[in-house]
C-alpha positions in Angstrom: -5.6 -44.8 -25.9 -2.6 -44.4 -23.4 -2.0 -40.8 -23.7 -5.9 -40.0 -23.6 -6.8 -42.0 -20.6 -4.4 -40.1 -17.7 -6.4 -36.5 -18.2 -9.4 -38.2 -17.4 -8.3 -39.3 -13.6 -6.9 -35.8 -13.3 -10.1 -34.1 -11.6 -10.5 -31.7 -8.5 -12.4 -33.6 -6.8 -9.7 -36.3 -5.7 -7.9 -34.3 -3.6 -6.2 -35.7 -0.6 -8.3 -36.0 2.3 -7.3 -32.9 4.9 -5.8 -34.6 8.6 -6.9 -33.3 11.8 -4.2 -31.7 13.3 -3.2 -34.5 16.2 -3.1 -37.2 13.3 0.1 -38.9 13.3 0.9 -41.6 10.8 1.1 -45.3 12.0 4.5 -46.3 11.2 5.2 -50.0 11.8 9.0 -50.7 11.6 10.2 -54.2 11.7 12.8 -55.6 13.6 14.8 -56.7 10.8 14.6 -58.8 7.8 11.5 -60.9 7.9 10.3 -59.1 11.1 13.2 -61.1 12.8 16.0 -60.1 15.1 20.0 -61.1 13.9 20.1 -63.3 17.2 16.6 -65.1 16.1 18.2 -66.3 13.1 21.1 -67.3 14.7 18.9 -69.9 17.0 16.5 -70.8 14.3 19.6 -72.4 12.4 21.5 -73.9 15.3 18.2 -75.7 16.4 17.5 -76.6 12.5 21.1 -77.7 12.3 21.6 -80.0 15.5 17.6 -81.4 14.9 18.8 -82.5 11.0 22.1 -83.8 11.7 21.3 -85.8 14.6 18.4 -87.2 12.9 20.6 -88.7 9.9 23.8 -89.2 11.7 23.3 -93.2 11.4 23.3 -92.5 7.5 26.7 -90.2 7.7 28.5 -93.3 9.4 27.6 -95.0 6.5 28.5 -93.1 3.9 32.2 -92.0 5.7 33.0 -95.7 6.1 32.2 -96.6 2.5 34.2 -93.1 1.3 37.2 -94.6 3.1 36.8 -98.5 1.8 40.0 -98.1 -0.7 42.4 -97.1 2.2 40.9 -98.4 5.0 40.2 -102.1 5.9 36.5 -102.5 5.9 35.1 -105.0 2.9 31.7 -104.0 2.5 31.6 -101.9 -0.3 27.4 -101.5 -0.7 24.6 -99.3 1.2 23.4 -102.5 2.7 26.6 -104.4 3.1 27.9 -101.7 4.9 25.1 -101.2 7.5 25.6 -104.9 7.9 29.0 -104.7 8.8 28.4 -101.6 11.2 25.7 -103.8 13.5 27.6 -107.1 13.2 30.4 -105.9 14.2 30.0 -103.0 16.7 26.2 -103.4 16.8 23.3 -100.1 16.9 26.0 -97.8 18.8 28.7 -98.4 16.5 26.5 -95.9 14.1 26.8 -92.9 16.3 30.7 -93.0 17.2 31.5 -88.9 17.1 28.0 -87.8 17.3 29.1 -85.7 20.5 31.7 -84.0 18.0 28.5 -83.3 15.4 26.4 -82.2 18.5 29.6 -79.3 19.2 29.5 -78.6 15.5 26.1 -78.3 14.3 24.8 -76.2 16.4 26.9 -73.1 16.0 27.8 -73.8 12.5 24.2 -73.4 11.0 23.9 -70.3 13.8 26.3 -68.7 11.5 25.1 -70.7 8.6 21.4 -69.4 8.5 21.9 -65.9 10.4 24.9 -65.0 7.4 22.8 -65.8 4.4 19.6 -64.1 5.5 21.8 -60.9 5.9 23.3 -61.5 2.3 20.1 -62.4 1.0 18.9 -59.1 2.1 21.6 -56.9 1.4 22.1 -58.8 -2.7 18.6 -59.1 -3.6 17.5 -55.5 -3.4 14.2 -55.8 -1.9 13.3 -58.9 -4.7 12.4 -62.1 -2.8 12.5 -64.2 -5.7 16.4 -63.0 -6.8 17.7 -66.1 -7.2 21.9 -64.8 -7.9 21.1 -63.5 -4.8 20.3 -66.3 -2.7 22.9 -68.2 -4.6 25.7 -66.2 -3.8 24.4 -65.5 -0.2 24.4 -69.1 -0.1 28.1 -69.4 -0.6 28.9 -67.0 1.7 27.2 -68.6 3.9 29.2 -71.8 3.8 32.4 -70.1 3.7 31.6 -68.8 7.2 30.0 -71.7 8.7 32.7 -74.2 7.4 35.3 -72.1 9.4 33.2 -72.7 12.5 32.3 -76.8 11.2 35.5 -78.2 9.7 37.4 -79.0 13.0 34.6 -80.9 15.0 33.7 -82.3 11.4 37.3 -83.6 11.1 36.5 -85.1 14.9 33.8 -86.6 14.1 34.6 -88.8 10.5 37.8 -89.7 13.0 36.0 -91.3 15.4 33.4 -93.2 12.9 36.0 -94.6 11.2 36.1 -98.5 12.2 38.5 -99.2 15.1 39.2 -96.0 15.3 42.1 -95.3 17.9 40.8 -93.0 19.5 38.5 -93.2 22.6 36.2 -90.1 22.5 35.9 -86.7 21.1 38.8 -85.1 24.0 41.6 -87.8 23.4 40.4 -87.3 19.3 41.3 -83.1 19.7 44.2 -83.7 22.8 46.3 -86.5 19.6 45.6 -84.6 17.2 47.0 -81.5 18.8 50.0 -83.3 19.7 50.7 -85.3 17.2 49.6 -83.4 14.2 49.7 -80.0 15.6 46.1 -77.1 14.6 46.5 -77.1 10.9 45.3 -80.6 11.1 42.4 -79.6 11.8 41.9 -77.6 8.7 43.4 -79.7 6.4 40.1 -80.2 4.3 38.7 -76.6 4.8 39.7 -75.7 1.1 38.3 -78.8 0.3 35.0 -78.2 1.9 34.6 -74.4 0.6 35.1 -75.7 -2.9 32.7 -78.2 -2.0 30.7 -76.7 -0.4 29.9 -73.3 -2.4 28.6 -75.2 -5.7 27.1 -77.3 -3.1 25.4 -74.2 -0.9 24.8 -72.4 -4.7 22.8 -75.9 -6.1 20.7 -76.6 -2.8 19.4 -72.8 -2.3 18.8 -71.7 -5.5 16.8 -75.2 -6.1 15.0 -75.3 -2.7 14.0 -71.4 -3.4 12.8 -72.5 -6.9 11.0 -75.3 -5.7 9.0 -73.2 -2.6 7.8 -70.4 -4.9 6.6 -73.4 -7.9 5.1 -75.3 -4.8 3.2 -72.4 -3.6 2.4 -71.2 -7.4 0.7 -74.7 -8.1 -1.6 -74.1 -5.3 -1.3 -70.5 -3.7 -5.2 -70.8 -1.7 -3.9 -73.6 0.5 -0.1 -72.1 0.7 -0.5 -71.6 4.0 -2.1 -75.0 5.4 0.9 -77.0 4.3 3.3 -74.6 4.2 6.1 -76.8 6.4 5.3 -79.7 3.7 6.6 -77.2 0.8 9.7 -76.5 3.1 10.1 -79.9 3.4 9.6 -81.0 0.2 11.5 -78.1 -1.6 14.5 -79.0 0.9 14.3 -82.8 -0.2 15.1 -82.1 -3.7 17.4 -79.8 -3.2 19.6 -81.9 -0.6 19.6 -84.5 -2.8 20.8 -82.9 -6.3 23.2 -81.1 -4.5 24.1 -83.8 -3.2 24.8 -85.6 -6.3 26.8 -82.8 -7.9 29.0 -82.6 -5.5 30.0 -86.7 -4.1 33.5 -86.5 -6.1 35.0 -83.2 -3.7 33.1 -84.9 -0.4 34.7 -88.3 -1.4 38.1 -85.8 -1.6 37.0 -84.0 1.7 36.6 -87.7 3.8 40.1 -88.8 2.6 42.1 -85.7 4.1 40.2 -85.7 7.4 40.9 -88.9 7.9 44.7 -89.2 6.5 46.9 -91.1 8.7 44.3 -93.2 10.9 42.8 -96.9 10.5 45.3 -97.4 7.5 44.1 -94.6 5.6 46.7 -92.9 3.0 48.2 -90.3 4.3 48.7 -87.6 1.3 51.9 -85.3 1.5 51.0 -82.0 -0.5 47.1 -82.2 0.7 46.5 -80.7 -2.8 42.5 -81.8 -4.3 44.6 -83.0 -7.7 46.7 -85.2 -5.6 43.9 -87.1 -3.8 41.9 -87.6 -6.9 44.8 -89.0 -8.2 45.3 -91.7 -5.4 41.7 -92.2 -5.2 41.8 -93.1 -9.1 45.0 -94.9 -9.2 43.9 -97.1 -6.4 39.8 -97.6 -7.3 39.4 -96.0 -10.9 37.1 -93.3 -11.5 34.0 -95.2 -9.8 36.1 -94.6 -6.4 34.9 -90.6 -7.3 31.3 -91.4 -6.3 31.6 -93.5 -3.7 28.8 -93.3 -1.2 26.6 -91.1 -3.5 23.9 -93.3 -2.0 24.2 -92.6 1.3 25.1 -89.0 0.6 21.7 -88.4 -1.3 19.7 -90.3 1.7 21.4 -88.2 4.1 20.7 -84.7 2.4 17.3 -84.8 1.0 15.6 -85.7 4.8 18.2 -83.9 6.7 17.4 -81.1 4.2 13.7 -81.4 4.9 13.9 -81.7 8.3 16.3 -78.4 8.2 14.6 -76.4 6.4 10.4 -77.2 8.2 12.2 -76.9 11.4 14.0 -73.4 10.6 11.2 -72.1 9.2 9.2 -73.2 11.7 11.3 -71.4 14.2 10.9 -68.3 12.1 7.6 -68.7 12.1 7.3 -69.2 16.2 9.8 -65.7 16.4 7.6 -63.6 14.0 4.4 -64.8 16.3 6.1 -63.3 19.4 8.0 -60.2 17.9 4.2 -59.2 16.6 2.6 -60.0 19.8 5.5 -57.6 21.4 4.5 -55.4 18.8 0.7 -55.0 19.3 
């Protein structure tokens, strides 16, 4: 049936249709991937990132003073007993010590975050929007280059949430440091992080893309009416199991940024195998996933609220560049 049905649309009379001779093919080139700019990328993820961290920075106290509990002196050792001891203690503001250092950091971390894997996502996937190796792997090289930009003011910032911490703000935090422990002090957890952090990146975008294109599968003729509620809802469950995959290396991360203050262990060598030795010499293996809790409350909002608000700036830049367009 195949090789007899292609003679039969072969006939004379669809021929192309002749042009007049000022015709002139529309040709509608976008500005780049997505019909968005490099730059429009880069301030879709800086306001995505400041909007989610600032959001759930209460929750990231949390879950850096439990990570510390084995070396540092704080007793409460639970989700709730530690938000009790937070407020008793230091009260409301004692939950957003550093947040000027994660204000600094945010911002142009997911600027380079965001803008990085859309490029990669664009250059691996060949044209195919559902490649998922592609937006896995763009999604690690997309940490890679925004934890270069992230790790010092991150290191700031889990210094100055740490109970008593010594230092008074974010300036006499870098000016010590500097002095006392000289720059690569501020990088000690970068390998850390990137290990982290790429399985972490991998997990959360290849999950959250997943999740979007089932989401809009289930119910395709109302995709569009609640489209930020599929962003927001694919980002949930991705933030939290990547989240949950990766607790033992952020436990790991915590510990070398904050080496040497409040009583915290300060670990010669910096190597991951040496930490995770201390950590389970000292607390067991339990000490691994400590503040998995907090980790999951923190990343499956502050991954919702990332990913509606990005692609709700994405969505405000397309508007314009095709009003510029028209």
């Amino acid at each position: 049936m195949a090789a007899d049905a292609t003679p039969k649309f072969q006939k004379p009379d669809m021929l192309p249709i002749p042009q007049p001779p000022d015709y002139q093919q529309e040709i509608t080139v976008s500005p780049s991937h997505d019909g968005l700019h490099f730059w429009q990328f880069m301030i879709a993820g800086s306001i995505a990132g400041l909007v989610e961290h600032l959001a759930m920075f209460p929750v990231d106290t949390i879950k850096t003073r439990m990570q510390v509990i084995g070396s540092c002196p704080i007793k409460s050792v639970g989700l709730r007993q530690a938000l009790g001891s937070i407020l008793k203690s230091e009260g409301p503001a004692g939950l957003y010590r550093g947040i000027s250092a994660m204000g600094l950091g945010a911002g142009p971390a997911h600027a380079v975050y965001f803008s990085v894997y859309e490029i990669c996502k664009k250059t691996f996937s060949g044209g195919n929007p559902n490649h998922s190796a592609a937006q896995a792997v763009s999604g690690v090289f997309a940490t890679v280059a925004s934890d270069a930009v992230f790790t010092p003011m991150d290191m700031v910032k889990q210094r100055l949430q740490l109970s008593s911490s010594p230092y008074k703000g974010l300036l006499d935090c870098v000016r010590r440091v500097l002095r006392e422990e000289g720059i690569r002090a501020f990088y000690a957890s970068y390998r850390t992080t990137v290990l982290m952090n790429a399985p972490f990146t991998a997990v959360h975008f290849a999950t959250y893309e997943a999740a979007k294109r089932g989401l809009m599968e289930f119910s395709p003729e109302s995709a569009n009416d609640v489209r930020l509620v599929v962003h927001a809802t694919a980002g949930a469950a991705a933030g939290a199991l990547a989240a949950a995959v990766t607790t033992p290396l952020d436990v790991v991360k915590t510990q070398l940024q904050c080496q040497g203050v409040c009583g915290c262990d300060r670990f010669i060598s910096g190597s991951i195998r040496d930490v995770i030795r201390t950590i389970v010499k000292k607390d067991g293996y339990s000490g691994l996933v400590r503040g998995w809790l907090p980790r999951m409350l923190f990343h499956a909002p502050a991954a919702a609220i990332c990913w509606s608000t990005y692609e709700a700036a994405k969505s405000f830049f397309q508007e314009i560049n095709n009003g510029q367009q028209q």
